[in-house]
NURO-308876 format. One record per residue (C-alpha): x, y, z. Coordinates in pm, 1 decimal. Layout:
// residues N
<<X,Y,Z>>,
...
// end
This chain:
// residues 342
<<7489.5,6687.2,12705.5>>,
<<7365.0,6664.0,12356.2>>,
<<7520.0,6345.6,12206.7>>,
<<7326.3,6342.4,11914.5>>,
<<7345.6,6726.5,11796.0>>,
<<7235.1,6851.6,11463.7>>,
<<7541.8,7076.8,11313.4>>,
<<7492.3,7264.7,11034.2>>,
<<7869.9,7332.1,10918.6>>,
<<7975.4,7647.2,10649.0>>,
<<8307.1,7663.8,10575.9>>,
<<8473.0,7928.8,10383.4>>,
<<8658.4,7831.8,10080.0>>,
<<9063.4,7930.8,10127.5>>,
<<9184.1,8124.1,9845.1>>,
<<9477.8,7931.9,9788.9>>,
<<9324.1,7563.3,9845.3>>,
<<9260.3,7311.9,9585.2>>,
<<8928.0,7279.3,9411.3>>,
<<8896.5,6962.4,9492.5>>,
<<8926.2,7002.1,9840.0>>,
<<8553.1,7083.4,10026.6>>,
<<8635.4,7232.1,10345.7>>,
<<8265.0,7205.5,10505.9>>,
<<8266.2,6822.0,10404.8>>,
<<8591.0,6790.9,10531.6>>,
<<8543.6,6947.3,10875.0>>,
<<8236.0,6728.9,10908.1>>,
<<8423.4,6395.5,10844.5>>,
<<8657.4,6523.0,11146.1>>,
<<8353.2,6599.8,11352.9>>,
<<8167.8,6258.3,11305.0>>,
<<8498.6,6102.4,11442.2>>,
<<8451.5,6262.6,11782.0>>,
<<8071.2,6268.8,11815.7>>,
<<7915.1,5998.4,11569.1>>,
<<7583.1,6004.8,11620.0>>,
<<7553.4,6406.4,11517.6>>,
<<7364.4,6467.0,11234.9>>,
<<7594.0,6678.8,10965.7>>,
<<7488.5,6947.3,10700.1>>,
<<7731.6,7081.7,10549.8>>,
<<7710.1,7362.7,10297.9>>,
<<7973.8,7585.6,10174.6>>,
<<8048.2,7952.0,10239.0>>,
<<8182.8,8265.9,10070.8>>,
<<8193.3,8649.7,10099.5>>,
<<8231.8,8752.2,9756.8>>,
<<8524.7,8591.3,9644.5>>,
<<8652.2,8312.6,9509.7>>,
<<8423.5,8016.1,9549.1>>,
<<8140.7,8242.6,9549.2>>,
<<8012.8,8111.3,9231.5>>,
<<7940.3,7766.8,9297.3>>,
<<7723.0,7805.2,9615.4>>,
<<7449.3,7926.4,9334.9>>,
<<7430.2,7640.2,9165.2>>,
<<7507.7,7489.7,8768.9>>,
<<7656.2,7351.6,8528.2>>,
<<8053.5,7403.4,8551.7>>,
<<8232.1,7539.5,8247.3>>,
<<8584.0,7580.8,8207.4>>,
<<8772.2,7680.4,7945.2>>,
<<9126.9,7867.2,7846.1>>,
<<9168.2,8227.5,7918.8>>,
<<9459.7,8483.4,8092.7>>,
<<9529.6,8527.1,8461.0>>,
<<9624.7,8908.8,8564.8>>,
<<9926.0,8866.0,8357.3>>,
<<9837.9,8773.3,8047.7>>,
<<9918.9,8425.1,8079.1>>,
<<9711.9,8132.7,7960.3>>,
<<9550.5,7900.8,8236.9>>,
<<9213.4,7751.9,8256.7>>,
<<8954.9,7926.2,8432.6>>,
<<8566.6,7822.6,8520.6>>,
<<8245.1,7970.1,8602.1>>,
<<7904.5,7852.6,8696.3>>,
<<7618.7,7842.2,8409.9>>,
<<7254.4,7786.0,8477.4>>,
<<7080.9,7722.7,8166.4>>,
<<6707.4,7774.4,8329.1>>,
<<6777.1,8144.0,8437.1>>,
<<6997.5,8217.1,8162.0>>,
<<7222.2,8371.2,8415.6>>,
<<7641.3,8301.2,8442.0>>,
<<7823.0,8286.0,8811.0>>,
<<8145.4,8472.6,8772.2>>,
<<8443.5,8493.3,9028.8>>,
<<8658.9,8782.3,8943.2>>,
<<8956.3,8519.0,9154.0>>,
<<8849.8,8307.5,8898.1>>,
<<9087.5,8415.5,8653.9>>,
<<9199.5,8773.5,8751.3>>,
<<9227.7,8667.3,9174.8>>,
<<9449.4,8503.4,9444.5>>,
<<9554.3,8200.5,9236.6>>,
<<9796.0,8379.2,9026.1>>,
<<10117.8,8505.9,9137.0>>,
<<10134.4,8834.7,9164.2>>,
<<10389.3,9149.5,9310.9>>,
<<10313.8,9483.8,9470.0>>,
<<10510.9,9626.3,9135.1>>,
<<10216.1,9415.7,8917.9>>,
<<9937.9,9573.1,9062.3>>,
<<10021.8,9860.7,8759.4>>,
<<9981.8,9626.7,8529.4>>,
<<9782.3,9338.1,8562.8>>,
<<9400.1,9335.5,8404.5>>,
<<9105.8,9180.1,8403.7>>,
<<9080.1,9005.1,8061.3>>,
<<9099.4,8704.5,8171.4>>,
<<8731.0,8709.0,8297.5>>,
<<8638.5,8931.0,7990.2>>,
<<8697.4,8622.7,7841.8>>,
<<8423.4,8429.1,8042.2>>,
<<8171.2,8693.8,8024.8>>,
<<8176.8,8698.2,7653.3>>,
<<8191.6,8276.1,7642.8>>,
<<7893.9,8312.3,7908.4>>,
<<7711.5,8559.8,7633.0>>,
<<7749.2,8259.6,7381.8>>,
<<7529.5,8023.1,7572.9>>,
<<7268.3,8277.7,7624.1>>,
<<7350.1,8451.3,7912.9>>,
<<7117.9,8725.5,7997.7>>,
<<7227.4,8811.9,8337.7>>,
<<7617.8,8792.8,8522.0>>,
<<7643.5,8755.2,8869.6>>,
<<7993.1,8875.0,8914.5>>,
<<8164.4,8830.4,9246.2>>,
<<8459.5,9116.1,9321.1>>,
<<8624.0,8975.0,9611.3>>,
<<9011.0,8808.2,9549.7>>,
<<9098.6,8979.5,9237.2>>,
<<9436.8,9112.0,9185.5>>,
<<9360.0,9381.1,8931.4>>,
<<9302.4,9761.8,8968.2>>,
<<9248.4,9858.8,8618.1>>,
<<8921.1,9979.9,8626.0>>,
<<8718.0,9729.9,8418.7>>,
<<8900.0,9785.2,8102.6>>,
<<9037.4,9442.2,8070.6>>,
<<8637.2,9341.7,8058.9>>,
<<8628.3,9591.4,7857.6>>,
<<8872.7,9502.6,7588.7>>,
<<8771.7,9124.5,7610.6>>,
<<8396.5,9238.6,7518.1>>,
<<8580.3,9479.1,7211.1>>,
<<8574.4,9854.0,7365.8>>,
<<8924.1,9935.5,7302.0>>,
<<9068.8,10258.4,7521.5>>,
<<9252.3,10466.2,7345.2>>,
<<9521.9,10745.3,7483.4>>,
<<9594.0,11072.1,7262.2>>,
<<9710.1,10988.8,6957.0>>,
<<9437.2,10701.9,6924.2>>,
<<9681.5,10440.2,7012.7>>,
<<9521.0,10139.6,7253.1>>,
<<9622.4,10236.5,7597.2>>,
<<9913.7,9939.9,7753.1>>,
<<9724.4,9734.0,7977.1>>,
<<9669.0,9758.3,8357.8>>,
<<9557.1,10005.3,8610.0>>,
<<9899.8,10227.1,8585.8>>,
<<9778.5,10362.5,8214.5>>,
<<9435.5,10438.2,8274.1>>,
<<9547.9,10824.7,8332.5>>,
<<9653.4,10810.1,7898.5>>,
<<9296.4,10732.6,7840.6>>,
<<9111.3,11008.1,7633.9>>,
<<8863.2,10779.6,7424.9>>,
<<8719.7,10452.6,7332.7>>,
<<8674.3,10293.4,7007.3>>,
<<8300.0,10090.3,7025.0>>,
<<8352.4,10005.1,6652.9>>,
<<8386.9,9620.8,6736.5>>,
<<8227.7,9556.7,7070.0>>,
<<8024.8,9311.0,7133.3>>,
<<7690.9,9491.1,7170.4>>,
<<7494.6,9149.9,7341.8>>,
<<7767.6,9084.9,7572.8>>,
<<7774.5,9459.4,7657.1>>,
<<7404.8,9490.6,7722.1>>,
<<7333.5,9200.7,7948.8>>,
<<7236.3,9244.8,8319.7>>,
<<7499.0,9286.1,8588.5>>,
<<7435.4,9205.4,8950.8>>,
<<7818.2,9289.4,9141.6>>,
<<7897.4,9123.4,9475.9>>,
<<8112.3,9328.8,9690.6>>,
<<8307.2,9205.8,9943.1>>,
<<8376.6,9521.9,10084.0>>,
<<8245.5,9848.0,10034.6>>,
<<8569.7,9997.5,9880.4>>,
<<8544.3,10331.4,9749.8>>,
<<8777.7,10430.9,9448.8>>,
<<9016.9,10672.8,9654.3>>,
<<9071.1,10751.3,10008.6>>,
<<9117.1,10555.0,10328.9>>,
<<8876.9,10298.4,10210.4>>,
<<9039.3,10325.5,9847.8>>,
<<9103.1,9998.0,9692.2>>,
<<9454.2,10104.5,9585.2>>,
<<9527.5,10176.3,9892.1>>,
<<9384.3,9873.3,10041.8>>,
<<9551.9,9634.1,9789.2>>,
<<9855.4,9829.5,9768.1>>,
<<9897.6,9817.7,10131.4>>,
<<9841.8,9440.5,10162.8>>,
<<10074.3,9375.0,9905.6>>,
<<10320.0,9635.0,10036.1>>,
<<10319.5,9861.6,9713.7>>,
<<10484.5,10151.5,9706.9>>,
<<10294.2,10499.9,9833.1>>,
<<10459.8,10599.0,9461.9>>,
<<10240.2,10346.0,9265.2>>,
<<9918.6,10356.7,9512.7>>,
<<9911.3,10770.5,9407.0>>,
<<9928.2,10670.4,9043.8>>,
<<9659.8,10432.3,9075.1>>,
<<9424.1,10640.0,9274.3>>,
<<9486.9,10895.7,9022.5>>,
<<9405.5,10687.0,8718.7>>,
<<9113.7,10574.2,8870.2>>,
<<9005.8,10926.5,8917.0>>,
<<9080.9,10990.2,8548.4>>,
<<8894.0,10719.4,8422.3>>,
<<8624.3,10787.4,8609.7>>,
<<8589.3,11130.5,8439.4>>,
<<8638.8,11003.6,8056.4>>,
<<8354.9,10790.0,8166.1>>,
<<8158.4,11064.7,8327.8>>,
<<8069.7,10846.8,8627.7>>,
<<8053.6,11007.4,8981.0>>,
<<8328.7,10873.3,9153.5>>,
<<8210.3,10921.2,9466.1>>,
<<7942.3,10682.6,9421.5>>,
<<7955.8,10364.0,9700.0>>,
<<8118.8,10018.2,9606.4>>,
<<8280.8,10205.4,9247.5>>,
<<8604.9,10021.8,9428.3>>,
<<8496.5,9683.7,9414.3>>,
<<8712.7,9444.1,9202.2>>,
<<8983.9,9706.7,9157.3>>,
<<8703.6,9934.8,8994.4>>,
<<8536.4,9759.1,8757.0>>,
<<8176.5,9868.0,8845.2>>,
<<8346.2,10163.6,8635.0>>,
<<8308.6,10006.7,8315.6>>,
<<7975.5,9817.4,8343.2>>,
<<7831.2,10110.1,8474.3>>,
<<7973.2,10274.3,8148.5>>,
<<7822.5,10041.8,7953.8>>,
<<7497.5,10025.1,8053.0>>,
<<7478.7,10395.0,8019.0>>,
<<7594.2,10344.4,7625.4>>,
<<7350.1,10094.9,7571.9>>,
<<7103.9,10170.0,7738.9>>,
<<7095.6,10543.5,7855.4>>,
<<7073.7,10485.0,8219.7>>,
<<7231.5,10316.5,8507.1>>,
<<6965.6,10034.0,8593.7>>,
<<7126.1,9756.0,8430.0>>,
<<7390.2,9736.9,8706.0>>,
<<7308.0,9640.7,9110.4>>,
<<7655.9,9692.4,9330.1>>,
<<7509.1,9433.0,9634.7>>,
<<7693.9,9304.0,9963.0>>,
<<7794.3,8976.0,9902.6>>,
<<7731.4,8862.3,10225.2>>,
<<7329.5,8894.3,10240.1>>,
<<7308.2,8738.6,9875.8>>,
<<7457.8,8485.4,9962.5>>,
<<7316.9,8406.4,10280.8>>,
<<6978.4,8382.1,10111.6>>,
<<7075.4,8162.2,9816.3>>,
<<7214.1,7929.5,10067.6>>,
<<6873.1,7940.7,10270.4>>,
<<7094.1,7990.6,10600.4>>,
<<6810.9,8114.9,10871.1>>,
<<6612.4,7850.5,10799.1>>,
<<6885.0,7603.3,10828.4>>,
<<7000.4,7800.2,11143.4>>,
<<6645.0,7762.7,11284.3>>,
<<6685.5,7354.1,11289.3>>,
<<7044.8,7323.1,11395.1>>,
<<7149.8,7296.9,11739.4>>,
<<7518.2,7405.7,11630.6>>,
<<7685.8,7641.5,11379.1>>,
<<8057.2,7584.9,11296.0>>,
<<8164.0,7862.7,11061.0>>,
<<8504.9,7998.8,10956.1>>,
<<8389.4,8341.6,10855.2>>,
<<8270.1,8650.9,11086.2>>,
<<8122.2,8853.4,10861.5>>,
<<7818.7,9050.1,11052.1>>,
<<7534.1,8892.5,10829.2>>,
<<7637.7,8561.2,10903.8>>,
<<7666.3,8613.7,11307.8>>,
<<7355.6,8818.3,11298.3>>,
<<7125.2,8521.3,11135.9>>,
<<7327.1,8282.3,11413.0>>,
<<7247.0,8521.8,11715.8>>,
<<6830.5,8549.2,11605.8>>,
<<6852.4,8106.9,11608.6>>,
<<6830.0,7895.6,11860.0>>,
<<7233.2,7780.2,11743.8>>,
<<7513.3,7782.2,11964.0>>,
<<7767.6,7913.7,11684.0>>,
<<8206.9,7816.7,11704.4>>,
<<8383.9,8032.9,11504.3>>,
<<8726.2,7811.2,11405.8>>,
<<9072.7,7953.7,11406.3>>,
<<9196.0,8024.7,11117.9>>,
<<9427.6,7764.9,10960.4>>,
<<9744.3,7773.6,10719.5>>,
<<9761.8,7982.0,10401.7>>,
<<9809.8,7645.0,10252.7>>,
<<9537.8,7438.5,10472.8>>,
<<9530.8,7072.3,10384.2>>,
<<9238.5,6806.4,10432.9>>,
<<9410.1,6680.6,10707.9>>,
<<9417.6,7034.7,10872.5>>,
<<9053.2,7046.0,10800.7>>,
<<8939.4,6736.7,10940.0>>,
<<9138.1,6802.7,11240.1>>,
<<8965.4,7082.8,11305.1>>,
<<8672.3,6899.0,11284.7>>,
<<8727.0,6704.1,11593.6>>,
<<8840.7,7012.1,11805.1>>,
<<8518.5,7178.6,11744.7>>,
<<8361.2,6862.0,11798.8>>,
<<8574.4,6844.8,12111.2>>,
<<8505.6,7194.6,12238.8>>,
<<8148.3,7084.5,12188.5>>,
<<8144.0,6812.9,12443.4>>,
<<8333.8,7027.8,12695.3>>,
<<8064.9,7297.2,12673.1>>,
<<7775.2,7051.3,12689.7>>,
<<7921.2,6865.2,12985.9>>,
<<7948.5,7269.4,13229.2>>,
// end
């Protein structure tokens, strides 16, 4: 038996936990109580949703803004000065953390982290890193949208109601007051899923289901997606257009405005990116153990080609506390010692 293991611990961040709460430190703690002589790293983990945005690294800004509802709360992102690049979490401000209803999911929008993009294009922001996993929204970018001043506008030149259920009144959108710098900056999207913008893999119907929206309002969103897609003369078939309730949509649309062309938008897996900012196979390749919480196949396929035994841990409570966390801690480290001791 090893009794002095190095574990190298990532946790994945909880939607509905407490920012204060560090799951990977936490489990550690737990571990340490069972074997203390291990030697811990701990780093976090995320698959394109919330959390996402710290593992990069930065100086934390927060500041007021809307949740999918329109109602004020304080949101943060991640800004590093020396890249002049911004960390975004759609769950920031438009995610998991705000109550929502399968009726909502018509309405809510994403200006809530509109509002961080354009505070992001204050500092100097050249490139956003936006990460599309958690959100509650289905409208198609145009929250962004309207936070950065493109205004959608149905028939009779009226802006369009807000929220994924109106974006089949959309027939044009006013450009006179958006903000051109904002608009034109670099936009690398983190998928957490390749979700497509109708279908069987269509994020309406994936949300909808989840939530348990009507078939009714998961037909009318599909649909609206559809029809934005066409104002904005974007193939809709194109992979990942799902992501974040469609907002690859609008930045796409915008870089094509500004810039002609396409190339000023990357759809990526969240997984690898992440991975690789974290600098995971090389701390796989000096860790006798891997306790993770997330099974996503770029994750176990980095643990299988290192010399790490990997535990996955149970999931825990929607709610987990630290004390949940640190107990699970000592039954890894527990299950550890029983496997070393066969």
């Amino acid at each position: 038996m090893t009794n002095s293991p190095s574990v190298l611990i990532s946790i994945d961040r909880p939607p509905h936990i407490s920012e204060d709460l560090q799951p990977s430190e936490l489990v550690g703690a737990g571990f340490l109580e069972v074997l203390p002589q291990a030697a811990i790293t701990t780093t976090p983990l995320a698959n394109g949703g919330k959390g996402t945005a710290e593992i990069f690294g930065g100086a934390k800004i927060t500041l007021p803004t809307t949740d999918i509802a329109g109602r004020l709360i304080e949101a943060s992102y991640i800004w590093a000065a020396d890249t002049a690049t911004a960390y975004i979490d759609l769950a920031a401000a438009s995610g998991v953390s705000a109550k929502t209803t399968a009726s909502s999911l018509l309405l809510n929008d994403s200006y809530g982290t509109g509002v961080l993009i354009a505070d992001a294009e204050t500092r100097g922001a050249q490139t956003i890193v936006l990460s599309l996993g958690d959100g509650l929204t289905i409208d198609g970018g145009t929250g962004i949208l309207v936070a950065l001043g493109a205004q959608p506008l149905d028939p009779r030149g009226y802006a369009v109601p807000k929220g994924g259920g109106y974006l089949g009144v959309i027939e044009s959108i006013d450009t006179a007051q958006l903000n051109i710098k904002a608009g034109a900056m670099n936009w690398i999207l983190l998928a957490d899923a390749p979700f497509s913008l109708s279908g069987e893999t269509g994020v309406a119907k994936i949300m909808g289901d989840k939530l348990g929206a009507a078939p009714a309002d998961i037909e009318i969103l599909e649909n609206s997606l559809s029809h934005w897609a066409k104002i904005l003369e974007i193939d809709s078939t194109k992979p990942g257009l799902g992501a974040g309730g469609g907002i690859p949509l609008a930045l796409t649309w915008l870089s094509r405005l500004l810039y002609g062309n396409e190339d000023h938008v990357q759809i990526l897996p969240a997984a690898p990116v992440i991975a690789q900012s974290l600098g995971l196979a090389e701390l796989l390749a000096a860790t006798d153990l891997f306790i993770t919480t997330k099974a996503n196949s770029t994750v176990l396929e980095l643990a299988a080609a290192s010399p790490a035994l990997t535990l996955l841990a149970a999931p825990l409570s929607e709610h987990p506390t630290a004390a949940e966390f640190k107990n699970l801690g000592r039954q890894l480290a527990q299950k550890y010692s029983a496997q070393q001791a066969i």
